[in-house]
C-alpha positions as CSV (number, residue, x, y, z in Angstrom):
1,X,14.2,-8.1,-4.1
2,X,17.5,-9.6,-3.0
3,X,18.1,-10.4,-6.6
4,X,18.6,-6.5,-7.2
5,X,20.1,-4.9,-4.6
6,X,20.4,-1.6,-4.9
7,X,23.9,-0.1,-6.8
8,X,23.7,3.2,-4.7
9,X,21.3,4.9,-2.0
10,X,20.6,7.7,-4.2
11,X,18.9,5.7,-7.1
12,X,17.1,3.0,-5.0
13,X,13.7,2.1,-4.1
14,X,12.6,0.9,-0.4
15,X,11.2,-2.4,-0.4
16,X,8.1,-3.2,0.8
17,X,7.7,-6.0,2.8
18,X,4.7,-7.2,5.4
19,X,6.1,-4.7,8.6
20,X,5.6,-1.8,5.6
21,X,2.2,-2.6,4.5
22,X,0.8,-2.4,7.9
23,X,2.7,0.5,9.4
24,X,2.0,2.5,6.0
25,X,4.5,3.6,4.8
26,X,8.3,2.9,4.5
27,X,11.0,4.1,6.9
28,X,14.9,4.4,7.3
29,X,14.5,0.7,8.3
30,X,13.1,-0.8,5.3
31,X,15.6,-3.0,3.1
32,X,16.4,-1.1,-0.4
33,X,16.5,-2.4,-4.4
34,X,17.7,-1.4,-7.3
35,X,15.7,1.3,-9.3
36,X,16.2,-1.1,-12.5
37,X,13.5,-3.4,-11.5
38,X,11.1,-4.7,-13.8
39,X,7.9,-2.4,-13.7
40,X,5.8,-5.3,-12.9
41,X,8.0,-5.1,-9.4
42,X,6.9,-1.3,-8.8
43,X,4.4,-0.3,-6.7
44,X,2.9,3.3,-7.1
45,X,0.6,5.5,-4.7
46,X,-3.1,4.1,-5.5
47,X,-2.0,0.5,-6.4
48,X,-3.6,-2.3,-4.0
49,X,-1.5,-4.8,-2.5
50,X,-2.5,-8.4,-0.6
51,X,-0.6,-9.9,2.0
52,X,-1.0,-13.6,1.4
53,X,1.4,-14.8,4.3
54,X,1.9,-14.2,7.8
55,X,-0.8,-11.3,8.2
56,X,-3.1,-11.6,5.6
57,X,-4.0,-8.0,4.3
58,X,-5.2,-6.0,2.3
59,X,-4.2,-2.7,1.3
60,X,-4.4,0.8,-0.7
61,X,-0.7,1.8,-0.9
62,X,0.3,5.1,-0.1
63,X,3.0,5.3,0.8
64,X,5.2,6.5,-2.0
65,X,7.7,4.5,-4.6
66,X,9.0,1.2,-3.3
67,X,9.7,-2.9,-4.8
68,X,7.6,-5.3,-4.5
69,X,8.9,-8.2,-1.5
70,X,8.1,-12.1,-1.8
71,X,4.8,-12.9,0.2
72,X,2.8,-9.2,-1.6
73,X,0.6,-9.5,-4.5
74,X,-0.1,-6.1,-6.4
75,X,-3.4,-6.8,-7.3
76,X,-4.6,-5.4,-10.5
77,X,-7.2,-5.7,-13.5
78,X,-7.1,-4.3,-17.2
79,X,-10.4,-5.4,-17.0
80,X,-12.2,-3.8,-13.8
81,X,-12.3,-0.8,-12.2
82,X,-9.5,-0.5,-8.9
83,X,-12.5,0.5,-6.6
84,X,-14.3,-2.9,-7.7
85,X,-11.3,-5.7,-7.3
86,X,-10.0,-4.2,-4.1
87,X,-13.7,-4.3,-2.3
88,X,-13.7,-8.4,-3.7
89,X,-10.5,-8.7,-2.4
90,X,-11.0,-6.8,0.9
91,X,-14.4,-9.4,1.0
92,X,-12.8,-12.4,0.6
93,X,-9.7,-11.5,2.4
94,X,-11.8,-12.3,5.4
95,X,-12.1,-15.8,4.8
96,X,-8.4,-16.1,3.8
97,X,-7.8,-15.0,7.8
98,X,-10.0,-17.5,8.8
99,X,-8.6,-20.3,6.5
100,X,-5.1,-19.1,8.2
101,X,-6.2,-19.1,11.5
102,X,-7.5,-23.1,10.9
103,X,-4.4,-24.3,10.1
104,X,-2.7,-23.7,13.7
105,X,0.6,-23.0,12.4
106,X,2.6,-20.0,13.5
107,X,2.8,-18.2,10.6
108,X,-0.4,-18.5,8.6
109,X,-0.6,-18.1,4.7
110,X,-3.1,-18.4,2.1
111,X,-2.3,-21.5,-0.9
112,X,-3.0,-21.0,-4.4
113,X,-6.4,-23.3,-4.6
114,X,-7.8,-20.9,-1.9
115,X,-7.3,-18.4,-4.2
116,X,-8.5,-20.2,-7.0
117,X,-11.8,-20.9,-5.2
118,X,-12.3,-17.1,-4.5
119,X,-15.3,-16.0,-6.4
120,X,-16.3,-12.6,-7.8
121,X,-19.8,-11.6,-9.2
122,X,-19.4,-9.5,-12.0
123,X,-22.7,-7.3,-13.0
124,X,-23.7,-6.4,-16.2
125,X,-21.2,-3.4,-18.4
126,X,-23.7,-0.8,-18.0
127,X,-24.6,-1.6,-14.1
128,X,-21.0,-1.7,-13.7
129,X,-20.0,1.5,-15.4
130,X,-23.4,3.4,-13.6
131,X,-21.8,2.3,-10.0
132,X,-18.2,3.3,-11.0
133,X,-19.3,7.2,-11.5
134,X,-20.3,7.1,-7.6
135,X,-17.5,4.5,-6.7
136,X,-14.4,5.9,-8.4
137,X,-14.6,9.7,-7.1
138,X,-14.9,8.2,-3.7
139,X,-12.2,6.1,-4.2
140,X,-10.0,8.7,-5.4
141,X,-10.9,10.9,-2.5
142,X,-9.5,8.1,-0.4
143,X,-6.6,7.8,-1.7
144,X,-5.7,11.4,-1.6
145,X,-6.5,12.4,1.5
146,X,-4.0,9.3,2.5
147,X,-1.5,10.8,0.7
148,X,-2.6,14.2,2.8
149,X,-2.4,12.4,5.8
150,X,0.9,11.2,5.1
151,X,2.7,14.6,4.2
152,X,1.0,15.6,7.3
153,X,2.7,13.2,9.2
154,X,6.0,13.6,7.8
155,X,5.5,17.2,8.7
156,X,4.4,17.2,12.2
157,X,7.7,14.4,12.8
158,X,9.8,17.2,11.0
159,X,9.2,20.0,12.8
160,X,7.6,19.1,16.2
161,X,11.0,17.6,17.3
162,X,12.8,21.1,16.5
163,X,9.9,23.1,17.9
164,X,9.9,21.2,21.1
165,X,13.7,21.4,21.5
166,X,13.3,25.3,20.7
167,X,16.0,25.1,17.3
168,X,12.2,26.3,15.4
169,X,10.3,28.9,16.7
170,X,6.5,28.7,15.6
171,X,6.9,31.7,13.1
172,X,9.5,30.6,11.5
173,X,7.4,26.7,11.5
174,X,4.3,28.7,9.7
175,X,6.8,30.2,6.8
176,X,8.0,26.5,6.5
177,X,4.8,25.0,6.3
178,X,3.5,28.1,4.0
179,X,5.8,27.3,1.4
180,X,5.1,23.8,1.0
């Protein structure tokens, strides 16, 4: 993302780097891009990234608009259901870690003929489709009560600072809350 940088605050993106991906979410910390990015550079709520350096993860993003950062993959299929490629890569992410961990360096990372070697087994249409009617409500119900957690979050830091300090009284907290 240091190729874009962004041209004001007000029309930027947060980037998301490694620190982002495992806290959650991004912060006043977190570097910012351009908004002009090519779409292939945005991540969205829902989209799964994989963290194929340092600490190797993977992830359902959450966590609101941001760019893409070097050393994240966005994972995605045109062919195959979300739920399906992020539970193969969430599988074999597991051996990645181990792989990493073998190479006794300080910062591990995953090569492209690992990847390469990664294997999926892919059922027949119709088994596939039958498993995706349970799989994909569940996996929608995931994601959203993330994204419930996360405005949850962002109102407990909110208001719990100017409760305790006594500038919010609880009353006036529940009309606050109320007409969210």
């Amino acid at each position: 993302m240091q190729k874009y940088p962004p041209s004001d605050s007000l029309s930027s993106l947060p980037v998301l780097k490694i620190k982002e991906l495992g806290q959650g979410f991004c912060d006043g910390n977190s570097d910012r891009c351009s908004s002009e990015i090519d779409p292939k550079y945005v991540i969205e709520n829902g989209d799964i990234i994989f963290s194929w350096s340092g600490t190797l993860m993977v992830k359902i993003w959450t966590g609101g608009k941001c760019g893409l950062n070097q050393h994240l993959f966005k994972v995605t299929s045109e062919t195959y259901p979300k739920w399906y490629f992020y539970l193969w890569t969430k599988y074999h992410n597991e051996s990645f870690i181990r792989i990493a961990k073998d190479k006794a360096v300080t910062m591990g990372d995953i090569k492209r003929e690992e990847l390469d070697k990664a294997q999926v087994c892919v059922p027949p249409k119709d088994i596939l489709n039958k498993t995706s009617a349970l799989f994909e409500p569940l996996f929608l119900q995931y994601i959203n009560s993330n994204l419930e957690i996360t405005k949850l979050s962002v109102l407990r830091d909110t208001l719990l600072p100017r409760l305790m300090s006594g500038e919010l009284k609880v009353g006036e907290a529940n009309s606050l809350v109320e007409n969210l």
